[in-house]
matplotlib code that plots the C-alpha trace (Angstrom):
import matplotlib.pyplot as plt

x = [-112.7, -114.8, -118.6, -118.4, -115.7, -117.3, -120.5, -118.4, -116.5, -119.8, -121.2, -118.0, -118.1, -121.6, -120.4, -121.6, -119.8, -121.4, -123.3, -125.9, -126.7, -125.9, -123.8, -125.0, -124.7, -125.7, -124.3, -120.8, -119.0, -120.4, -119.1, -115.7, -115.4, -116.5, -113.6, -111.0, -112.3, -114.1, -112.0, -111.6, -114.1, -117.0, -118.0, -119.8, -122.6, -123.6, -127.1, -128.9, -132.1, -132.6, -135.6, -132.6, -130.7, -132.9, -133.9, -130.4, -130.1, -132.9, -132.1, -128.6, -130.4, -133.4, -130.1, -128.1, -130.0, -127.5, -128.5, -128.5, -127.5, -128.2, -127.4, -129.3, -129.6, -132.4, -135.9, -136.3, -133.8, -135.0, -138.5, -137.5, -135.7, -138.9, -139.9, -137.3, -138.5, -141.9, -141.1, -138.8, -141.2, -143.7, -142.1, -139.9, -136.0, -133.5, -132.6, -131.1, -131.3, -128.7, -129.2, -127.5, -129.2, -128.9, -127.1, -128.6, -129.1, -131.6, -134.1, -136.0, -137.1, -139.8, -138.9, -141.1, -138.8, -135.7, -133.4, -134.5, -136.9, -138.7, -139.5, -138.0, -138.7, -142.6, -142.5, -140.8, -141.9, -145.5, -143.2, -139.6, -139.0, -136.7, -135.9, -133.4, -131.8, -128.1, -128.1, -124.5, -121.5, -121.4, -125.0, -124.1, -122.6, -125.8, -128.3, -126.3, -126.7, -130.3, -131.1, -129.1, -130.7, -134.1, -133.2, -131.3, -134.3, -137.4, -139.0, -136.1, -137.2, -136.3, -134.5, -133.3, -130.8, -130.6, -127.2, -126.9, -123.8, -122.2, -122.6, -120.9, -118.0, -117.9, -115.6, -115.2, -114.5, -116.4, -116.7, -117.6, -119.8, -119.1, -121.5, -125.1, -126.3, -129.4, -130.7, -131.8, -135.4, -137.0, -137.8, -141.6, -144.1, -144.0, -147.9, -148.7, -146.0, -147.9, -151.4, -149.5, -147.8, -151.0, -153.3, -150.6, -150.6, -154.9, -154.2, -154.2, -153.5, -151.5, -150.7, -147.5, -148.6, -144.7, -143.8, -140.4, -139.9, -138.6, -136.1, -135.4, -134.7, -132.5, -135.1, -135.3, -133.3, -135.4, -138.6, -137.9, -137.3, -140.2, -141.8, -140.8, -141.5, -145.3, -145.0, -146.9, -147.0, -145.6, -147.4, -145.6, -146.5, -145.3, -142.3, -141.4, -141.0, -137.7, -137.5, -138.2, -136.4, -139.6, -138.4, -139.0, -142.0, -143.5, -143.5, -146.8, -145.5, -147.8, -150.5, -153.1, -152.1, -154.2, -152.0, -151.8, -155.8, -156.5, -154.3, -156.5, -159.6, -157.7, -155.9, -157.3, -154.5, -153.3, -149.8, -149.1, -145.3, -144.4, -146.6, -148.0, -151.6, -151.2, -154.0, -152.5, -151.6, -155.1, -156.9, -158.0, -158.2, -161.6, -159.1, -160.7, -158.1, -159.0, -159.1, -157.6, -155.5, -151.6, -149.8, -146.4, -143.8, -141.4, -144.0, -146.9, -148.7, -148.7, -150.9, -154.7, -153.9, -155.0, -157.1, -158.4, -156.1, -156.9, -153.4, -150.8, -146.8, -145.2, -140.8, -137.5, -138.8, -135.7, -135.9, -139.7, -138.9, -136.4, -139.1, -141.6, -139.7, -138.6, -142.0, -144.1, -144.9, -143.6, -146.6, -148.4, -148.6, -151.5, -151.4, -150.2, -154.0, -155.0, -152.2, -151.0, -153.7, -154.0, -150.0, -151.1, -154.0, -151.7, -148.9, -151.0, -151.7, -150.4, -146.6, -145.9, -143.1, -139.8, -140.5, -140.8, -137.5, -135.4, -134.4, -133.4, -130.4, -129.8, -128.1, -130.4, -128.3, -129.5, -131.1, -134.7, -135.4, -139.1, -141.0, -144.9, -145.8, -148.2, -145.5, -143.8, -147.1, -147.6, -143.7, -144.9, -147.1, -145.2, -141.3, -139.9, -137.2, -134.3, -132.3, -133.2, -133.0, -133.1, -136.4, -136.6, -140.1, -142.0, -144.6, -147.1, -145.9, -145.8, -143.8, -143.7, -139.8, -138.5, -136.9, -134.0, -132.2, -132.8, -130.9, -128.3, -128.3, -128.0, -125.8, -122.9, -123.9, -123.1, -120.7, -120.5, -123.8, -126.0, -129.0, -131.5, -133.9, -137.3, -139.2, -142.5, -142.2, -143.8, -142.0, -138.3, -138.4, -138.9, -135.3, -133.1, -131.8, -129.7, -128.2, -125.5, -124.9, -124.6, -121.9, -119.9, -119.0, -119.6, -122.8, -123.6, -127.1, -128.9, -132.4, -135.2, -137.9, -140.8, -142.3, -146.2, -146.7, -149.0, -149.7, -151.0, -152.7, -154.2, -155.3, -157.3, -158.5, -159.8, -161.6, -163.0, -164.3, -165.1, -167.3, -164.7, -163.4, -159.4, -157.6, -154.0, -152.6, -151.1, -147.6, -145.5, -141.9, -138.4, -136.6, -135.4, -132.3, -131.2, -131.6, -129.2, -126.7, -126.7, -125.4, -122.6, -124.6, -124.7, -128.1, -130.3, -134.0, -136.2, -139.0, -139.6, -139.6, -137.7, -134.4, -134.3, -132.8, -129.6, -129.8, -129.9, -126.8, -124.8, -126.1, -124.6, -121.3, -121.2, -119.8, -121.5, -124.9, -127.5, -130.6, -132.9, -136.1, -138.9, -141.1, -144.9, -147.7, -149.0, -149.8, -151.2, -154.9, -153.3, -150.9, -154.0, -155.3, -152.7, -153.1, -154.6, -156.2, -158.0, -159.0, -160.5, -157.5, -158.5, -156.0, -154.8, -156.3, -154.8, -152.8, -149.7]
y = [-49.8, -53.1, -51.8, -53.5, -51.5, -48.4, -49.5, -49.9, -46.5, -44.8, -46.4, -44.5, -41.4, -41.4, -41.6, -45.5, -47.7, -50.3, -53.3, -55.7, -58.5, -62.1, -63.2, -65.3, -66.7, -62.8, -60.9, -62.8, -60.0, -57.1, -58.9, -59.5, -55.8, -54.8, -57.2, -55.6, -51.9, -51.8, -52.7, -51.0, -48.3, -50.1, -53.0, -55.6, -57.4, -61.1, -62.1, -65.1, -64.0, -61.2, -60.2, -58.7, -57.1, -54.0, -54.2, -53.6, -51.2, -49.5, -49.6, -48.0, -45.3, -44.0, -44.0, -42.1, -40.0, -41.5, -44.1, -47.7, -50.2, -53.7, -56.5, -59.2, -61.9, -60.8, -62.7, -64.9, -62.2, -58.9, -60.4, -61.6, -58.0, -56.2, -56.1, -53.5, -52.1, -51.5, -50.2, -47.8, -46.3, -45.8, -44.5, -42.8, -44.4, -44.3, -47.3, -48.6, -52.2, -53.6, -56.4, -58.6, -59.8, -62.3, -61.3, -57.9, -60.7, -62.4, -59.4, -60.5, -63.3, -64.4, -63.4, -66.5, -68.8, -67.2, -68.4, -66.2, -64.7, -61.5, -58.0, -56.6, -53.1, -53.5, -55.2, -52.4, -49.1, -48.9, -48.6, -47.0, -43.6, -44.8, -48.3, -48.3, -50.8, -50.3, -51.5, -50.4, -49.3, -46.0, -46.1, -46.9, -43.7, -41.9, -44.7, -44.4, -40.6, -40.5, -42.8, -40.8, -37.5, -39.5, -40.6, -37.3, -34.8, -34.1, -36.7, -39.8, -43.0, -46.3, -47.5, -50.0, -50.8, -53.5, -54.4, -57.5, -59.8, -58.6, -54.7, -55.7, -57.3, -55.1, -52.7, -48.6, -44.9, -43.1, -40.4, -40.8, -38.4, -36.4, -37.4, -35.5, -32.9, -32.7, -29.1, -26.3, -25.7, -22.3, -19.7, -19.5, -17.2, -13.6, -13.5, -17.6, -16.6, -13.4, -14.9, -17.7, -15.0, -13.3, -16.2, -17.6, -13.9, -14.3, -17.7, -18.0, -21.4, -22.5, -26.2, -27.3, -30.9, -32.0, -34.5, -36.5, -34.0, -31.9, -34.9, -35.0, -30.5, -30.9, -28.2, -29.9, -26.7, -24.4, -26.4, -26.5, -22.9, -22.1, -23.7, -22.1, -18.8, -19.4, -21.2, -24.0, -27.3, -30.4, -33.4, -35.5, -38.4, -42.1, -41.5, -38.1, -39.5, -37.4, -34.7, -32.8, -34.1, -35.8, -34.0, -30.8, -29.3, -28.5, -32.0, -33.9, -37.5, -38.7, -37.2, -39.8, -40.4, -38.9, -35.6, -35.4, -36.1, -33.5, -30.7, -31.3, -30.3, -27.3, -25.5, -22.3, -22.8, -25.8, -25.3, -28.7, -28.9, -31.8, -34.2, -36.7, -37.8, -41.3, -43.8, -44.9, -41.4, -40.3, -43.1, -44.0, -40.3, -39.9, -37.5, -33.8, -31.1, -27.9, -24.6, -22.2, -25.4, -24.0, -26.8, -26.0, -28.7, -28.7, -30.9, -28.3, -31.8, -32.5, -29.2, -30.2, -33.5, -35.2, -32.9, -29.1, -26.4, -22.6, -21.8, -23.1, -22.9, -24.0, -23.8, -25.1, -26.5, -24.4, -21.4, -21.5, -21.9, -18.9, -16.8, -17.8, -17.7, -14.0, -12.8, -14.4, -12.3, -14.5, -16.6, -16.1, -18.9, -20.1, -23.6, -24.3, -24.5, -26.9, -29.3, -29.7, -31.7, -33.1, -34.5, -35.6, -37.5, -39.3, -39.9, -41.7, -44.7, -47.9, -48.3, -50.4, -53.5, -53.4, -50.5, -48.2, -49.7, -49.0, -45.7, -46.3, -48.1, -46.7, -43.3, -40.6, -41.5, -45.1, -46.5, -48.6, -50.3, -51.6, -54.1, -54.8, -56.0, -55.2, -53.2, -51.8, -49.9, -48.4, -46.9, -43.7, -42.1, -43.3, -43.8, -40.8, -40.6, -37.5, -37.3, -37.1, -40.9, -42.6, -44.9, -46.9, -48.7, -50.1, -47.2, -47.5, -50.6, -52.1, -55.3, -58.0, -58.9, -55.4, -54.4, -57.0, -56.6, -52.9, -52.8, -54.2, -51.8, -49.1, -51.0, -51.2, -47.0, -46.5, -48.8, -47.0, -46.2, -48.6, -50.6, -52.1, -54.8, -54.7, -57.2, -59.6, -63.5, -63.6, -60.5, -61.7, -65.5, -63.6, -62.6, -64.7, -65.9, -62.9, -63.6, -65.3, -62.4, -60.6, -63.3, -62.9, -59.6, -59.0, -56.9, -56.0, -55.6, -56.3, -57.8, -58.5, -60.5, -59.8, -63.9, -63.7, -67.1, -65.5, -62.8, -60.7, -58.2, -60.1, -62.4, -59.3, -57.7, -61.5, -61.8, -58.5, -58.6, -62.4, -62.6, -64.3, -66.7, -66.9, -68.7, -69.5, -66.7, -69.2, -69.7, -72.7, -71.2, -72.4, -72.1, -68.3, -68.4, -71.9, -70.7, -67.3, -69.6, -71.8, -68.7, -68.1, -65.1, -64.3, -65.2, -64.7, -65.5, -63.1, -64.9, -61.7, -58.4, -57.4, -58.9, -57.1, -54.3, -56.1, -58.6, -55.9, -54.0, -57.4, -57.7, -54.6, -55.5, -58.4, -56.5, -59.1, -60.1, -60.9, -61.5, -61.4, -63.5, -62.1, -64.7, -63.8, -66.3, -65.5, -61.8, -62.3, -60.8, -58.1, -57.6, -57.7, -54.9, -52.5, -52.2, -48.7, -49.2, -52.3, -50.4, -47.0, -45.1, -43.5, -43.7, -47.0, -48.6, -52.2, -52.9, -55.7]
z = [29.0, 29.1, 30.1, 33.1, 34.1, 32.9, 35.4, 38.0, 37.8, 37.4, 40.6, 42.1, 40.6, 42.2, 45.7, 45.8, 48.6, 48.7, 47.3, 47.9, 46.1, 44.8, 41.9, 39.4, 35.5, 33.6, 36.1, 37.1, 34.6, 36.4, 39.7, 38.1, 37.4, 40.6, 42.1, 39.8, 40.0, 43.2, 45.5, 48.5, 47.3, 47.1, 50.0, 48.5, 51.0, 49.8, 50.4, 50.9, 49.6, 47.2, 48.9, 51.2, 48.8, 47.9, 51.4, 53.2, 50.4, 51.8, 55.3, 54.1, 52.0, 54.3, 57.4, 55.3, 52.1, 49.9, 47.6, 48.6, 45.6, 44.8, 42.1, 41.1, 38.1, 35.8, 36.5, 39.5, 41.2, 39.8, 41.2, 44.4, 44.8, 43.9, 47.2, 48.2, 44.4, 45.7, 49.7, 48.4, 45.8, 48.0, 51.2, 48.7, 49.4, 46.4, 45.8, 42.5, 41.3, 38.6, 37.0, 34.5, 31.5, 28.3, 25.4, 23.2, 19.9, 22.5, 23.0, 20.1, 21.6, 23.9, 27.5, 28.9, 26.9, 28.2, 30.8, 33.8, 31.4, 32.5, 30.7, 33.3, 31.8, 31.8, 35.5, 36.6, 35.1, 37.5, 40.5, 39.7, 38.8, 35.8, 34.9, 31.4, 29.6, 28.1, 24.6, 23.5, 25.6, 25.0, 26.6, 30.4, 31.2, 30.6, 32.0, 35.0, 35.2, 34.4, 37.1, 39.8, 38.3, 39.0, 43.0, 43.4, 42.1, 43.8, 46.0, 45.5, 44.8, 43.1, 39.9, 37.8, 35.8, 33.0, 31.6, 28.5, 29.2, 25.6, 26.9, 30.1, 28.3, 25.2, 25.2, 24.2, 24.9, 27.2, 29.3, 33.2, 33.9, 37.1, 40.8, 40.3, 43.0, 44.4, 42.4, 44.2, 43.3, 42.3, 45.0, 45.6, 43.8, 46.0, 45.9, 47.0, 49.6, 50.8, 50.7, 53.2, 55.2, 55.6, 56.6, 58.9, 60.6, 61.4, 63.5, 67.0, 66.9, 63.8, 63.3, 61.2, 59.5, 58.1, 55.7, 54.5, 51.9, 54.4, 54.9, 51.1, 51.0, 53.9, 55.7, 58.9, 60.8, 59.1, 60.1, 63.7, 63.5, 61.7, 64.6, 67.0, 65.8, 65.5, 68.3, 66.1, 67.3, 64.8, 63.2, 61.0, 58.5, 59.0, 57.1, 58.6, 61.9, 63.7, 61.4, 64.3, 68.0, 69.3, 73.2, 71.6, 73.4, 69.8, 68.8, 68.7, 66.7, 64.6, 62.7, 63.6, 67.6, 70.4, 70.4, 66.9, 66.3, 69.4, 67.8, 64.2, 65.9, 67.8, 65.0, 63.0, 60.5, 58.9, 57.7, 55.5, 54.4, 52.0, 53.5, 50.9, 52.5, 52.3, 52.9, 56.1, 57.6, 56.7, 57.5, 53.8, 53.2, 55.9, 58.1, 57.9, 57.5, 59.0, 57.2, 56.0, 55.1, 53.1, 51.3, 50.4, 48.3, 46.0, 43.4, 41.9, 41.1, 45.1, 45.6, 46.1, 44.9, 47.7, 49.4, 48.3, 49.7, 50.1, 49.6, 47.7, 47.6, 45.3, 45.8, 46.9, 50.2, 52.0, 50.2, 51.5, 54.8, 55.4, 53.7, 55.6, 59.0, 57.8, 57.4, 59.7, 62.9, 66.4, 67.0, 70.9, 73.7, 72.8, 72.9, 76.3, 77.9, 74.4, 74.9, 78.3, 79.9, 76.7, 77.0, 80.8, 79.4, 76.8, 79.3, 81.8, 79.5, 81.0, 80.1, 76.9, 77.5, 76.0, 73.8, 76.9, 78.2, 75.1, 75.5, 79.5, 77.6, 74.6, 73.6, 71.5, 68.3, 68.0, 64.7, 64.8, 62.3, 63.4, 61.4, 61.0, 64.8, 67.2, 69.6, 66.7, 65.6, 69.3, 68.0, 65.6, 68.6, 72.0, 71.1, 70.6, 67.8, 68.2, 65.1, 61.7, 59.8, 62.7, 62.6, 59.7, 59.0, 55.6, 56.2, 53.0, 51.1, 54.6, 53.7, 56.5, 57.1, 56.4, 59.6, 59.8, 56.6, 56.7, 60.2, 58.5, 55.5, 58.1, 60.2, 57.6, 56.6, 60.5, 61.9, 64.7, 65.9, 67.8, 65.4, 67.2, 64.8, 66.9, 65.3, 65.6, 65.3, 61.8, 60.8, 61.9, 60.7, 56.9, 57.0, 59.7, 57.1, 56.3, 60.1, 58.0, 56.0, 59.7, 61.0, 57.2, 57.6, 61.4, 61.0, 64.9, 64.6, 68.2, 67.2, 69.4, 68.5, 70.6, 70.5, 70.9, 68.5, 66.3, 63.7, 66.3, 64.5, 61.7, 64.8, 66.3, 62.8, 62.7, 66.4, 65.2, 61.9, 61.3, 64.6, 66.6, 64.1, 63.1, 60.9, 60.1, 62.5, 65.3, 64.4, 64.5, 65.8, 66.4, 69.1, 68.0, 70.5, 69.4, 65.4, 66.1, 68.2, 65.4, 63.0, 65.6, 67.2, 70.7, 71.8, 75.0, 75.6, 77.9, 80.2, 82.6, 80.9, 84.4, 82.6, 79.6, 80.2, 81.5, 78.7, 76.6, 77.8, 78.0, 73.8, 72.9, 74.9, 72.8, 70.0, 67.4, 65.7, 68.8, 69.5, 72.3, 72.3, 74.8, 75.5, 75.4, 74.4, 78.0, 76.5, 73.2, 74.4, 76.1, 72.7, 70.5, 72.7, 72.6, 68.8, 68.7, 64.8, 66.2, 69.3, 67.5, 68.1, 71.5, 74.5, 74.7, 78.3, 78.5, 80.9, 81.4]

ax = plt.figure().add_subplot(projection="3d")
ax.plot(x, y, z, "-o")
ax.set_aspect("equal")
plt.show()
């Protein structure tokens, strides 16, 4: 077989089924074997910017677990995909970007003299869990494998893949090497696991602190009943957010909201399982953890890295779990008098717009993808997410433009599930672009673009910190209805929050790409003010 060919049947015997990307001179031979051996297997997605392509291959791999692919030429398009590179690496998403490159006899020479010249290897290896390059043909089948081992071991993350133009055309005898399983880790050592056991037995009020790793094992049944038989209440990081049904009367949301603070300062027993103590979850790592503090994860290198723990487990993040629910005593009600006038405080905060009114329309199994916008951040502590992979946001990277070519990743993974795209002004104009990419292939993404006409909260982190003065965060907008309509989308503009919720339901009937524009440069103070890292993170008290 030709290597492109061989590429091409790796990607499928990896489970891959679909593409995102853009063709171009080093990487038309790849496409031409994707054509010939692809079809009707694997879907490929053209973009319009390949800033899109790793990010639609996110959206489609945090939605489903599986890994989300794109293809690129080398340089100017391996960069402008590095975005996606650099989200999934640190929120932890396998993605895997391929990319074409000059011939092998070229490699010698200067990449800054090359046409789309980039080391490619070097700019990538800070932020990928394995980047390769296939020198021969026989080489591809095993580049390919490594980098699935990589996104399918562990915590997942990104990699890339760099194939010459003679490899892709050359031809030879190889082996396809069968799809890679995610391993089963090693049971837990019996004495960590007692020494947990045993402290978790001496709380009155133990406090379960959860992370996406329990995403990645697959443990999310055997966390929720964990938690129910200490009767522990559940905070989660950013990018946990639904691994536990956020109705369950356990869960708290977010580990830095009002509930989730409040529960910190009542716990006796800190029960931390795969969470990754990010800057932004811990607030640059000021949050005080409580003791006895247990960190359990599948990575030994994760214990006490972050913070000093009393007692660390170290295991297959499921295995852990069944022990632990086995031979942990049923937890008392003990929390009740803690947290219930603690939940009436939180609920009687003035109602939010729009985000408040989503889920009056929307069924439990809906998809968010939220981008980097005032409302968007009131999302992790007061919209409540049910199922697993559900809310997709760039939660440590935190890369303006994410949401709307994610929704569309996830979109294509679940063609029949409702994706909602709630996006700022700044945030959406990033990506409209990919609204032709929508109208191509009929991608029914329902967007809303919350229109404020500034970078609201770089406009209040301004007001704050530079004694009043701002500076370049007014924005200059089209007319965002006028823009989709031009695309062929169906298109609707908001003026009185009152009408969204019918404007809404008459999108989704649409059945294609929409958008709804909610007018509100009248609220841009009281925006600014809902923004609870500007306000000191206290019950939010603005009102609309």
């Amino acid at each position: 077989m030709r290597g492109g060919d061989i590429l091409i049947e790796c990607l499928k015997a990896q489970g891959v089924t679909a593409v995102f990307g853009m063709p171009g001179t080093q990487n038309i031979q790849i496409y031409d074997a994707l054509l010939r051996r692809g079809a009707g297997q694997i879907d490929h997605y053209l973009v319009r910017h390949e800033y899109a392509a790793t990010q639609m291959a996110d959206g489609f791999a945090r939605s489903t677990g599986e890994v989300g692919v794109a293809i690129t030429v080398p340089g100017p398009g391996a960069s402008n995909a590095s975005t996606g590179i650099l989200e999934a690496f640190t929120d932890r998403s396998p993605v895997l970007l391929i990319t074409g490159q000059s011939h092998t006899e070229l490699y010698s020479k200067s990449p800054d003299k090359m046409f789309h010249g980039l080391d490619q290897m070097r700019f990538f290896e800070s932020f990928t869990k394995y980047c390769a390059i296939a020198h021969t043909v026989a080489e591809i089948p095993s580049v390919v494998e490594n980098a699935f081992k990589a996104m399918r071991t562990g915590r997942p993350g990104p990699t890339v893949l760099e194939f010459p133009m003679d490899v892709v055309t050359g031809e030879g005898d190889v082996r396809i090497p069968p799809r890679v399983e995610r391993p089963v880790g090693d049971y837990p050592d019996d004495a960590s696991l007692r020494d947990a056991v045993e402290t978790i037995r001496k709380a009155k009020r133990p406090l379960i602190f959860a992370g996406s790793a329990v995403f990645h094992a697959n443990a999310q049944n055997e966390l929720r009943l964990l938690a129910e038989k200490l009767n522990a209440p559940v905070i989660v990081t950013r990018c946990a957010k639904g691994v536990l049904p956020e109705d369950h009367p356990l869960a708290l949301q977010i580990c830095y909201g009002y509930l989730g603070k409040q529960a910190l300062q009542h716990t006796d027993c800190l029960i931390g399982i795969g969470p990754r103590f990010t800057s932004i979850d811990t607030r640059s790592w000021s949050l005080q953890l409580p003791q006895p503090f247990i960190q359990i994860d599948e990575d030994a290198n994760e214990i006490g890295r972050e913070y000093p723990c009393d007692f660390g487990v170290v295991g297959d993040l499921r295995l852990t779990l069944q022990a632990l629910i086995e031979d942990v005593a049923r937890g008392e009600d003990n929390w009740d008098a803690v947290l219930t006038p603690l939940r009436t405080e939180f609920n009687a905060q003035p109602s939010l717009p729009i985000i408040h009114e989503l889920q009056d329309v929307l069924p439990r199994e809906t998809i968010y993808a939220i981008d980097v916008h005032a409302l968007g951040y009131a999302s992790f502590a007061e919209f409540p997410i049910y199922e697993p992979r559900t809310f997709l946001y760039p939660n440590i990277g935190v890369a303006l433009g994410h949401a709307f070519p994610a929704a569309l990743g996830a979109k294509i993974a679940h063609p029949n599930r409702p994706v909602i795209c709630f996006s700022g002004d700044g945030g959406f104009l990033m990506g409209a672009v990919e609204m032709a990419t929508a109208m191509k292939y009929g991608i029914n993404v329902v967007s809303i673009v919350i229109n404020d006409g500034a970078l609201s909260a770089i406009k209040g982190s301004q007001l704050k910190g530079c004694e009043g003065r701002t500076i370049d965060t007014d924005l200059q907008n089209p007319d965002f209805v006028q823009l989709a309509a031009a695309f062929g989308a169906y298109a609707r503009k908001v003026e009185n929050v009152a009408d969204f919720k019918p404007t809404l339901r008459d999108a989704l009937a649409a059945e294609k790409p929409a958008l709804i524009e909610v007018m509100m440069q009248d609220k841009q103070a009281e925006i600014i003010g809902s923004i609870g890292w500007l306000q000191g993170d206290g019950l939010r008290k603005s009102t609309w």
